[in-house]
Backbone bond lengths (Angstrom), bond angles and torsions (degrees), N, CA, C in turn:
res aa  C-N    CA-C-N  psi(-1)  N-CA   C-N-CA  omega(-1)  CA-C   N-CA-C  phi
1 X - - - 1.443 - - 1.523 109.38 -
2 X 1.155 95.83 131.78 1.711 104.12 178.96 1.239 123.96 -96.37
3 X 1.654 131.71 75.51 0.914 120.26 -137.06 2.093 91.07 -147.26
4 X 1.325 112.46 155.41 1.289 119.71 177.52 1.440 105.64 -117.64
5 X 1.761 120.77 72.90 1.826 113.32 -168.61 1.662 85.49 -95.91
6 X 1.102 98.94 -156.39 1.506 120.91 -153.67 1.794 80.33 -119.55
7 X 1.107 116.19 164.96 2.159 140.08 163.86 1.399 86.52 -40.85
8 X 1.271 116.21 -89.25 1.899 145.37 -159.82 1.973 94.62 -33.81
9 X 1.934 107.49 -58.74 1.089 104.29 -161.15 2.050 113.81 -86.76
10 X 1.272 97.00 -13.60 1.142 101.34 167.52 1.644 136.04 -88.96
11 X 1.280 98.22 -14.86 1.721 114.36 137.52 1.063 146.79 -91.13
12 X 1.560 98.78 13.83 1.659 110.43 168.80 1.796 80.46 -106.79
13 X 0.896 148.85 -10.21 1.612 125.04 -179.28 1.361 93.22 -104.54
14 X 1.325 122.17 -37.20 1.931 103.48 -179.01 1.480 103.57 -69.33
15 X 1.454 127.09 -17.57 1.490 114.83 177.70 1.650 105.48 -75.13
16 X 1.172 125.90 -48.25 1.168 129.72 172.30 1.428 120.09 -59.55
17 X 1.134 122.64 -31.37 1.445 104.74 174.37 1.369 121.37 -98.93
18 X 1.690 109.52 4.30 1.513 123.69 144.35 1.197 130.88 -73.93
19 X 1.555 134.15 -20.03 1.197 135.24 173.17 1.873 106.25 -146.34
20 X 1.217 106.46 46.81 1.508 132.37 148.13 1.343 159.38 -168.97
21 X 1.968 82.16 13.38 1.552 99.27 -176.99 1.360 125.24 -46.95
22 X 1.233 121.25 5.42 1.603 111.76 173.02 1.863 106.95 -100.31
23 X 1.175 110.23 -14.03 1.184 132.34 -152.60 1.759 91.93 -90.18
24 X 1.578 112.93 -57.78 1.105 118.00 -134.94 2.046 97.80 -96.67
25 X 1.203 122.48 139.34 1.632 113.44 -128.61 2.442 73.79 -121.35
26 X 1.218 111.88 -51.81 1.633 128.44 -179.84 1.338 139.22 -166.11
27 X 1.061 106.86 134.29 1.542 112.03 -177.16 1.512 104.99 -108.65
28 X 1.215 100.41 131.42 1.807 110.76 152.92 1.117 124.36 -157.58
29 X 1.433 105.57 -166.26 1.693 99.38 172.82 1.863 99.69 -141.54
30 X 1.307 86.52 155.56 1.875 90.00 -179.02 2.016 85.38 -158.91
31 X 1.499 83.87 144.82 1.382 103.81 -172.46 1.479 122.96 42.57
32 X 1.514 122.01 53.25 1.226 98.46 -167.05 1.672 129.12 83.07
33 X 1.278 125.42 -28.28 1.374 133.68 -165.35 1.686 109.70 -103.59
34 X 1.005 100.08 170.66 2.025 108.29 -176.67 1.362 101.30 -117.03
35 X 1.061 127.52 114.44 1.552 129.37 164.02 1.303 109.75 -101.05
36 X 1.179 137.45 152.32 1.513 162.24 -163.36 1.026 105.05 -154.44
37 X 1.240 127.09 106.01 1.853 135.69 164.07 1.686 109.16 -81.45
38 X 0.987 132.02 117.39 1.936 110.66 172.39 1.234 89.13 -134.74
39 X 1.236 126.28 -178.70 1.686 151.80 -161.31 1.663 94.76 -91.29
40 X 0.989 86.21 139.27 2.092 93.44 -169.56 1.394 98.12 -86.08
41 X 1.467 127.39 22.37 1.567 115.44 176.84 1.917 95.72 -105.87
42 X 1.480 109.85 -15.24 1.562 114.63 -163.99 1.155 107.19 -107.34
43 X 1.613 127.35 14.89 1.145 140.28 -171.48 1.398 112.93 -51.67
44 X 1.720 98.25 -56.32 1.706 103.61 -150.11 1.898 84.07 -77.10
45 X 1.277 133.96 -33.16 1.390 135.34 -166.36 1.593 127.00 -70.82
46 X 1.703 97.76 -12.29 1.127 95.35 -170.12 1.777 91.57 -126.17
47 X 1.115 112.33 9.77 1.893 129.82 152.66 1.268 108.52 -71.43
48 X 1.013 123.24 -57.52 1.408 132.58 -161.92 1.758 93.77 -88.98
49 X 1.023 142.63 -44.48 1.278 129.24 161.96 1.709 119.05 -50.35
50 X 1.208 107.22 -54.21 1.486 100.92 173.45 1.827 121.44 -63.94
51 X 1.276 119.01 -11.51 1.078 120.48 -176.48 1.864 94.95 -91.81
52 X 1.215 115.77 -78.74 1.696 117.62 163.11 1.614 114.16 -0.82
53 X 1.868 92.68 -85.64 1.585 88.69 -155.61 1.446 97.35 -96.80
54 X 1.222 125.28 -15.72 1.881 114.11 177.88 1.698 108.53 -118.42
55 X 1.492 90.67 57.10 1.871 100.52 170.20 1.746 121.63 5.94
56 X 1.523 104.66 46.44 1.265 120.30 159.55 1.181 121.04 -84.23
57 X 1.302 105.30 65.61 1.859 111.35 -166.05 1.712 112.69 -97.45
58 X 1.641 112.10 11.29 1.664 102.06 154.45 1.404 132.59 -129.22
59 X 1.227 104.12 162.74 1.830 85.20 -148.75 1.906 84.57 -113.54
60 X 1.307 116.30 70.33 1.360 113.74 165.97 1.403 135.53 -23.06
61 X 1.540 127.68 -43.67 1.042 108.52 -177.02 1.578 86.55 169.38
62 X 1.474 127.75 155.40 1.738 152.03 -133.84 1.571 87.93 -163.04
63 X 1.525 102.96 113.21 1.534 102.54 -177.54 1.824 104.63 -131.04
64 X 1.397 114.00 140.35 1.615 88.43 173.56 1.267 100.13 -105.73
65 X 1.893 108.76 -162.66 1.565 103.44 -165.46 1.784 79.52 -175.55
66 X 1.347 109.00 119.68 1.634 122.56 157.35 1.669 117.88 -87.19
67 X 1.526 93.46 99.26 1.525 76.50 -166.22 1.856 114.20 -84.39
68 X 1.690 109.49 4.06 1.157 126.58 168.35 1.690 111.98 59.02
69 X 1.248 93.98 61.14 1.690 110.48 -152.85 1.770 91.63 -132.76
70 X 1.537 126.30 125.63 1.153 140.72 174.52 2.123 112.46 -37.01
71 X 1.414 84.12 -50.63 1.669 100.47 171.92 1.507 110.02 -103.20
72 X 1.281 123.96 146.84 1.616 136.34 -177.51 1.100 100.39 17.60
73 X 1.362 133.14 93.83 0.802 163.50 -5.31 1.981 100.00 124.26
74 X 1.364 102.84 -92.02 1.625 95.39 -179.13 1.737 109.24 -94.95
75 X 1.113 108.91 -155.79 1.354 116.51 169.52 1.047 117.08 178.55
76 X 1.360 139.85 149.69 1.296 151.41 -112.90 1.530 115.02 -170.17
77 X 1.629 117.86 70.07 1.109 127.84 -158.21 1.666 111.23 -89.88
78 X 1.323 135.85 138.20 1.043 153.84 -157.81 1.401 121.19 -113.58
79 X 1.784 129.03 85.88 1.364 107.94 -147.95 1.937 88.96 -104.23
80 X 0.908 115.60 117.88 1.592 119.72 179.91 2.017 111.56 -121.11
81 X 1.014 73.14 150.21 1.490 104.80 -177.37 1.959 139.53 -97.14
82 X 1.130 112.86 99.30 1.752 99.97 168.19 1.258 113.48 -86.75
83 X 1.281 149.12 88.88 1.527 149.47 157.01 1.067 115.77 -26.13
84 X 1.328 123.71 -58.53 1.756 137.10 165.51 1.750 119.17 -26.37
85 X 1.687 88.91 -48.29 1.628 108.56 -150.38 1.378 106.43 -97.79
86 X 1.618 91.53 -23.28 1.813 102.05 -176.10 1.672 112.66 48.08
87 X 1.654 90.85 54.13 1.315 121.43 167.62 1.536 114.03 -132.21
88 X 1.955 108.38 160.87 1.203 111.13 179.73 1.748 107.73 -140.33
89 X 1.008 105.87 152.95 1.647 94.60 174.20 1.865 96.60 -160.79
90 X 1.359 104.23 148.61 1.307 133.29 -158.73 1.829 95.35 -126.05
91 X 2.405 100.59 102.77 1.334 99.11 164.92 0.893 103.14 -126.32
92 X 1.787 99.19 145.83 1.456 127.23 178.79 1.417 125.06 -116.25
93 X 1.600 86.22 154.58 2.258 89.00 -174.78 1.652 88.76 -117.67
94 X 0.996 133.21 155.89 1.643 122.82 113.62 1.102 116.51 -98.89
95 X 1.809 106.39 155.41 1.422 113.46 156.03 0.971 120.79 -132.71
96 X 1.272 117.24 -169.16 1.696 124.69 177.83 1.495 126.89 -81.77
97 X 1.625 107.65 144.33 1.342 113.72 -158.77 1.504 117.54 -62.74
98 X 1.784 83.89 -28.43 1.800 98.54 -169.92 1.433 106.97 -94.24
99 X 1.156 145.45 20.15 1.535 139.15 122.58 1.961 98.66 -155.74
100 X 1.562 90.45 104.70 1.307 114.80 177.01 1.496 110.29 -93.23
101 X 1.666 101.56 89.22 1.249 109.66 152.69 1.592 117.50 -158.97
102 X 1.301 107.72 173.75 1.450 133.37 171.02 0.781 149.59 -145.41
103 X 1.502 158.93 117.71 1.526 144.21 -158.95 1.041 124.53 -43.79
104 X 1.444 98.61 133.99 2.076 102.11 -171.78 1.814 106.51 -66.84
105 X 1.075 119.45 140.07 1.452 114.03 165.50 1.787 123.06 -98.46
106 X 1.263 104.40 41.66 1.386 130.34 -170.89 1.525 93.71 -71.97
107 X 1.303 136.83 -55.45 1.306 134.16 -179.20 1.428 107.82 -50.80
108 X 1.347 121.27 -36.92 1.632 106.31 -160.28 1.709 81.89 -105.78
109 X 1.482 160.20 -40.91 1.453 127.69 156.89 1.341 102.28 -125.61
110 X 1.479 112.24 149.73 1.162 123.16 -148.84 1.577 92.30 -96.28
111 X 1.378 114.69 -28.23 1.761 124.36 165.08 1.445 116.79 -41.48
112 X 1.729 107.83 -26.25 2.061 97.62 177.38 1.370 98.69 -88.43
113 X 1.429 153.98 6.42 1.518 120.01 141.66 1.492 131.76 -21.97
114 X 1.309 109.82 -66.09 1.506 110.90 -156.20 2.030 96.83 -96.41
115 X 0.986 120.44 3.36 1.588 141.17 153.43 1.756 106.71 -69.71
116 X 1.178 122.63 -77.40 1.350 133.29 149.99 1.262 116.71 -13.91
117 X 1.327 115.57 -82.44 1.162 116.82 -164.80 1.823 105.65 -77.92
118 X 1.289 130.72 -14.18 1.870 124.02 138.69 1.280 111.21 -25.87
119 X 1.501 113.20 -70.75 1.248 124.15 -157.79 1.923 117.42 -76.43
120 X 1.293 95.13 -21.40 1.851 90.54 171.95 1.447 93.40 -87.21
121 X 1.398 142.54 -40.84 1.544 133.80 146.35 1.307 123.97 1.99
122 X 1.268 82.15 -70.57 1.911 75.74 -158.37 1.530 102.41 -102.25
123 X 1.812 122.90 -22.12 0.934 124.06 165.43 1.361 143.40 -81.20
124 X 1.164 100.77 -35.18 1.690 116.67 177.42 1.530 109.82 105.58
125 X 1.782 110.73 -16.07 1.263 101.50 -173.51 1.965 111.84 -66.45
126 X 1.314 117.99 159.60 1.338 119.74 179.91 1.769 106.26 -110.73
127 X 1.176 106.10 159.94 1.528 104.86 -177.29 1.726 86.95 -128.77
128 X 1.795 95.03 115.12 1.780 95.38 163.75 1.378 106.97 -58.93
129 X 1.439 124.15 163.78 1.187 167.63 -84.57 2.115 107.39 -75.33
130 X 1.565 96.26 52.51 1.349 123.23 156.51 1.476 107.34 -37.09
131 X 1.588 119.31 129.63 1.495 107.83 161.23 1.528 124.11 -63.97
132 X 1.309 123.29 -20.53 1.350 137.76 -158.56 1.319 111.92 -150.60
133 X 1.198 120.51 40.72 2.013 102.02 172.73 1.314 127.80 -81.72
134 X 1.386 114.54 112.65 1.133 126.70 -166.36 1.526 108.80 -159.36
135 X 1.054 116.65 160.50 1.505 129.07 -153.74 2.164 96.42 -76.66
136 X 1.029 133.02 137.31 1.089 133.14 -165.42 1.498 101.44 -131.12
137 X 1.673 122.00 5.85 1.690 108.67 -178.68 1.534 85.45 -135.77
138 X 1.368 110.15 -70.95 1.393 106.42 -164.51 1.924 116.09 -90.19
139 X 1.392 122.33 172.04 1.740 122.32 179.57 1.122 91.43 -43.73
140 X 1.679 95.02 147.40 1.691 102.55 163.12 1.344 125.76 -87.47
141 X 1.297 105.06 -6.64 1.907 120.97 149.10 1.467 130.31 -43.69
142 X 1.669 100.24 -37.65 1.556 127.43 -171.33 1.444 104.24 -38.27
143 X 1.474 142.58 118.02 1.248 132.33 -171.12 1.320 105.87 -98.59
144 X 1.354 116.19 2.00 2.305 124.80 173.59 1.482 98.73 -122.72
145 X 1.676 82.02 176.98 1.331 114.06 -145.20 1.680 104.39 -130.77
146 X 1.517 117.34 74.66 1.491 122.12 -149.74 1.629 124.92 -40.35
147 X 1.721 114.29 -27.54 1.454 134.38 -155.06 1.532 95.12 -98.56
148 X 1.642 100.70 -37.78 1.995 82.53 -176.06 1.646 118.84 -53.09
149 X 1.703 100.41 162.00 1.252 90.28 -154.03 1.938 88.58 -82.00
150 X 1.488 130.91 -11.90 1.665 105.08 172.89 1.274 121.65 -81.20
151 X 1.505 110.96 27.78 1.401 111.14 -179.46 1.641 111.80 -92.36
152 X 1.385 124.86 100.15 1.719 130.69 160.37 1.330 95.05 7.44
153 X 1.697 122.20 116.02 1.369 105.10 111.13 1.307 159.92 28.54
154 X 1.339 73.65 -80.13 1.894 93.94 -172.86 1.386 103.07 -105.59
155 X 1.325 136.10 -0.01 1.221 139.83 -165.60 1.735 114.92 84.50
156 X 1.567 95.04 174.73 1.739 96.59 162.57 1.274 117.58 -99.02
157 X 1.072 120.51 123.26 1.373 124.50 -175.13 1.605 111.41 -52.07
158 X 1.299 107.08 157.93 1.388 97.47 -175.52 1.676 144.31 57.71
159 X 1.482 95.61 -6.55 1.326 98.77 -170.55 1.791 108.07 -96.39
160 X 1.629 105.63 -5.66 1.741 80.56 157.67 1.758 86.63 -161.02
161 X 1.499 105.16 128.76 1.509 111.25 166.09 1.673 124.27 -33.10
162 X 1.696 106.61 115.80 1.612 91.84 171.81 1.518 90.88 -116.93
163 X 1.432 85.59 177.54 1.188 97.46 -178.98 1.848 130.27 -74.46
164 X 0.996 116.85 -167.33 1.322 106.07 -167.55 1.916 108.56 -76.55
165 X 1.181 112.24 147.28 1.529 98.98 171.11 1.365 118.73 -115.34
166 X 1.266 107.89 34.09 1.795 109.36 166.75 2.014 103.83 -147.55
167 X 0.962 102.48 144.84 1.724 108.67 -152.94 1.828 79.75 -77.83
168 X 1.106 86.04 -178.99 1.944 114.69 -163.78 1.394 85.13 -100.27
169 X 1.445 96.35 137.25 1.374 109.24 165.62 1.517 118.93 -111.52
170 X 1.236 139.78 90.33 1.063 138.30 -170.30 1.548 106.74 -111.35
């Protein structure tokens, strides 16, 4: 890997590709940032490892991403934090369109609930064994998925009452 990391971040990838090279899918960097690709089944294991032994103890922010791609389909980026190290690194899964999911990492911070539940929102993806997955913006009736990319524009008509768009004239 051709890469310019920092001591801190380049021993979080020689630790990882010592005790997950089957796991661990790419490393790079773009703009400044650390990406980590691993297999979306080793997610929650290699969360809880980076929090443990490489004091990545904040869980910044759970983003999805349609990459509108025949194979895996979405992806499920992981923006985490060392406070200590005054480091950041960004891990990612994709999966597949035709059952989009992955294990919740709710056990290792209890902060990706309402991250999680964004991302089955607007994405559709599901996180196995979530305390709460359930829609957090739109009805939980809502039968779409607002962010994919075949979702209208303009919306589907009819599919949820708005309100009026010209004021009352009384």
């Amino acid at each position: 890997m051709n890469m310019e990391l920092s001591d801190t971040l380049q021993s979080l990838v020689d630790d990882l590709s010592e005790n997950y090279s089957d796991q661990l899918i790419d490393v790079y960097q773009s703009s400044g940032d650390t990406f980590i690709r691993v297999q979306p089944d080793a997610i929650v294991e290699i969360c809880r490892f980076l929090k443990d032994e490489h004091h990545f103890i904040y869980l910044s922010d759970i983003l999805g991403a349609d990459r509108f791609t025949s194979e895996e389909r979405f992806e499920v980026i992981y923006n985490i934090v060392s406070l200590r190290d005054r480091e950041r690194v960004f891990l990612k899964v994709w999966i597949e369109e035709k059952d989009p999911t992955v294990d919740s990492i709710t056990d290792v911070w209890q902060s990706a609930s309402w991250h999680e539940r964004q991302v089955y929102d607007m994405f559709g993806v599901r996180f196995n064994n979530h305390p709460d997955l359930r829609r957090i913006y739109m009805p939980e009736d809502f039968d779409y998925y607002p962010l994919r990319k075949e979702f209208p524009l303009l919306g589907i008509p009819g599919s949820i009452e708005l309100p009026s768009s010209t004021p009352d004239t009384e």
